[in-house]
C-alpha positions as a printed Julia matrix, in Angstrom:
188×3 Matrix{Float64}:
 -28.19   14.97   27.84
 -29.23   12.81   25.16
 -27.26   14.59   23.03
 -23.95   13.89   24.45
 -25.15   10.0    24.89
 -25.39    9.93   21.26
 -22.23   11.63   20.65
 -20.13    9.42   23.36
 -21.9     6.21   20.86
 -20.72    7.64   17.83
 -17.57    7.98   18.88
 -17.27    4.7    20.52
 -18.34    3.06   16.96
 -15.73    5.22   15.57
 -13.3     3.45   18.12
 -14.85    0.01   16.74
 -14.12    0.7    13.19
 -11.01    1.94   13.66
  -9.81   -0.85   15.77
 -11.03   -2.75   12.63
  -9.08   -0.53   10.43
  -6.18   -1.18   12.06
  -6.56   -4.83   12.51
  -6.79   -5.3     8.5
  -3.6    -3.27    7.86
  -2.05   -5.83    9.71
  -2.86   -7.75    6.07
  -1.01   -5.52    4.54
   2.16   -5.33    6.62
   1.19   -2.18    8.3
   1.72   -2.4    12.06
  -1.52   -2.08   14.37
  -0.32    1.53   15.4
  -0.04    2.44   12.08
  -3.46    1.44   11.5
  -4.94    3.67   14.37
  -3.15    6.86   13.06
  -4.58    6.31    9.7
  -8.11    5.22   11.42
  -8.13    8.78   13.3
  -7.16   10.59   10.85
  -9.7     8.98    8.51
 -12.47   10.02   10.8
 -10.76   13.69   11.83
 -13.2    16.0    10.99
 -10.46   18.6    10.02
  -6.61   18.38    9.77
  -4.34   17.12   12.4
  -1.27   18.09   13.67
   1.35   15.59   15.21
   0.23   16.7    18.92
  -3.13   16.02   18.39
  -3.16   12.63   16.61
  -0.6    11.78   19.06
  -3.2    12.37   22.2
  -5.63   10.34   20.52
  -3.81    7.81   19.72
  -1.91    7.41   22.83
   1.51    6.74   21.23
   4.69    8.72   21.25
   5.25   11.55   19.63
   8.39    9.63   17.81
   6.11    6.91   16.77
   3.69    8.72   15.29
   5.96   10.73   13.28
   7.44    7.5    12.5
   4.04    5.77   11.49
   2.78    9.36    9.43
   6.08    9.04    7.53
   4.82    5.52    6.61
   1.27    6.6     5.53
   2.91    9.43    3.7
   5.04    7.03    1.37
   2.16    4.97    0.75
   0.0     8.42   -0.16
  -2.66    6.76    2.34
  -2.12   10.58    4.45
  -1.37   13.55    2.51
   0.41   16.68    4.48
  -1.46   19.88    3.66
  -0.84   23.45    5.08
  -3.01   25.57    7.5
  -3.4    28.53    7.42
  -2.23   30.86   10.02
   0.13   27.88   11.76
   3.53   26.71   11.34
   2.98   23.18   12.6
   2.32   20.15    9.52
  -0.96   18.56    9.48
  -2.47   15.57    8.15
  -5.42   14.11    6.36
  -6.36   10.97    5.33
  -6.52   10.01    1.59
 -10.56    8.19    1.86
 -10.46    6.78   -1.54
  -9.94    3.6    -1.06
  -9.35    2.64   -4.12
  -6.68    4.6    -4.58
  -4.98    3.41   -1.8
  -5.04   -0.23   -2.76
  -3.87    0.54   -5.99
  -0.73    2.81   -4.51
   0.18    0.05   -1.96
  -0.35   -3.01   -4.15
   1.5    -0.7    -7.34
   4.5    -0.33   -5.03
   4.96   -3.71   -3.77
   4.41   -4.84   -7.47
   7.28   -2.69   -8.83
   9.81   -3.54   -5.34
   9.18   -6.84   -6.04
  10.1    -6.78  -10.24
  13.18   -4.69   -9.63
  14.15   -7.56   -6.69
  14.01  -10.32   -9.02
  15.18   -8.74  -11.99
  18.06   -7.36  -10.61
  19.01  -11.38   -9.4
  17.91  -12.35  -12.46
  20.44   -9.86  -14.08
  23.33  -10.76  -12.13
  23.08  -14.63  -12.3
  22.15  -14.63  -16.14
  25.26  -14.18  -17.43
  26.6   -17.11  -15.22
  24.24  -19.44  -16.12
  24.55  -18.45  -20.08
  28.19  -19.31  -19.96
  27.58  -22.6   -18.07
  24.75  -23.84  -20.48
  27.29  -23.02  -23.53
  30.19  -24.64  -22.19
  30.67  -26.52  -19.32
  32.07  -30.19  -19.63
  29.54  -31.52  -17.28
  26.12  -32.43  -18.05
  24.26  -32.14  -14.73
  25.92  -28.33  -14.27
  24.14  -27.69  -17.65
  20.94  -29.84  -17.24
  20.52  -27.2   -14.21
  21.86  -23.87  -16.01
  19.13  -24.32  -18.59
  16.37  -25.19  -16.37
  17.16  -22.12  -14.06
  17.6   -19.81  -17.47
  14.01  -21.3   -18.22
  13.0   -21.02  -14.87
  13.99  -16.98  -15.13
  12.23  -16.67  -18.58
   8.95  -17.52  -16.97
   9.44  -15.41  -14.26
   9.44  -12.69  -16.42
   6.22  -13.76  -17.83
   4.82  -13.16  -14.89
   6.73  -10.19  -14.33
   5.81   -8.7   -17.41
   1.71   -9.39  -16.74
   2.09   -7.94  -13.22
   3.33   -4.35  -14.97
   0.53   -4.67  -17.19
  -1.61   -4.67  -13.69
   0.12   -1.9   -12.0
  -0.27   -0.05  -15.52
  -3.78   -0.77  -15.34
  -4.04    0.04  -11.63
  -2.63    3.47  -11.91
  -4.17    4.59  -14.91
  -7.48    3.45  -13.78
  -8.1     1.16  -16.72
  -9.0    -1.7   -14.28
 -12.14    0.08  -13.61
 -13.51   -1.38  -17.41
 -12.82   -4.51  -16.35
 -14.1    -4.86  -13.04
 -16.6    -1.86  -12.58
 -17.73   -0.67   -9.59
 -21.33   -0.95   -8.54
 -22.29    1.71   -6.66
 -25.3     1.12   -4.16
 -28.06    2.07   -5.9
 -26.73   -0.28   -8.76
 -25.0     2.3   -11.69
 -21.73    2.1   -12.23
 -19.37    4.2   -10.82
 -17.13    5.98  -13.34
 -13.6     5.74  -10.93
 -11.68    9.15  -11.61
C-alpha cells in the first residue's frame, strides 16, 4: 500500500515539473500544450505513440500531432521506430543543452536571413539616393539608413559567430559546465 502512495507522489511531482516545463516554454514561444507533450514525453519511461501521449495529455489527437510536429522541427522530440508496430513513436531529446542551442541557432539564422533579405532589397535604393539625389535631407537619411544597415550586419555577423559556436560546441571553452561534484563537463 505504501508502495502505490509513493508511486501516486512521484507521479504527482512529475505533474509539478512538467507543469513547470511547460510554463517556461511559454519563454520561448512554445504554447503551454506544447510544453506538456514535451514534459511527458521527457519523463516517458519508453517511447510513445500519438494515442498514448494524447491520453495523458488530454488534448486532441490533431493537436498533438500538431504540437509533435513542432518539437520535431526544433529536434526537442526525435521519432524512432519500434519494433514489431507500425504506429510512430516519440522520445524526448533530454540534453538540454542541445536543445537551447537548436532553438536559439534557428531563431538566430530566421532572424539574419529576415533582415538581410530587407537589407538587400532596400540597398540598392538607398545607394542611388545617397549618390544622386538633388535634395539634401533625402540623402542626409539614405546615408544614415546605409550606416544604420552596416551596423546591423555587425551584429549580424557576431550572432553567426554564436550559432557557429553553439552548434559546434565551441561555447563549451568559454563557458564550461560545472558538473555537481565540481569537474568540468566535457559537452559532446
Amino acid at each position: 500500500m505504501e508502495l502505490d502512495n509513493d508511486i501516486q507522489k512521484v507521479e504527482e511531482s512529475r505533474d509539478i515539473l512538467i507543469s513547470a516545463i511547460a510554463q517556461t516554454m511559454v519563454i520561448y514561444g512554445v504554447t503551454p500544450s506544447v510544453g506538456r507533450i514535451y514534459g511527458v514525453l521527457y519523463f516517458a519511461d519508453k517511447p510513445l505513440n500519438l494515442d498514448e501521449i494524447k491520453d495523458q495529455v488530454a488534448m486532441s489527437k490533431g493537436s498533438v500531432s500538431t504540437g509533435l510536429r513542432d518539437l520535431l522541427d526544433t529536434e526537442m522530440v526525435i521519432k524512432v521506430w519500434k519494433k514489431g508496430n507500425r504506429k510512430d513513436h516519440y522520445i524526448a531529446e533530454k540534453d538540454f543543452f542541445k536543445n537551447f542551442f537548436a532553438f536559439f541557432v534557428k531563431k538566430l539564422r530566421q532572424e539574419r536571413n529576415i533582415i538581410s533579405r530587407a537589407n538587400q532589397q532596400v540597398e540598392g535604393t538607398l545607394k542611388d539616393i545617397a549618390a544622386n539625389t538633388q535634395s539634401d535631407k533625402a540623402k542626409e537619411m539614405a546615408q544614415g539608413d546605409l550606416a544604420d544597415i552596416e551596423q546591423t550586419m555587425v551584429y549580424f555577423d557576431w550572432t553567426l559567430k554564436l550559432a557557429n559556436a553553439m552548434e559546434t560546441r565551441e561555447i563549451f571553452e568559454y563557458f564550461p559546465v560545472k558538473r555537481k561534484d565540481g569537474d568540468n563537463d566535457e559537452q559532446d
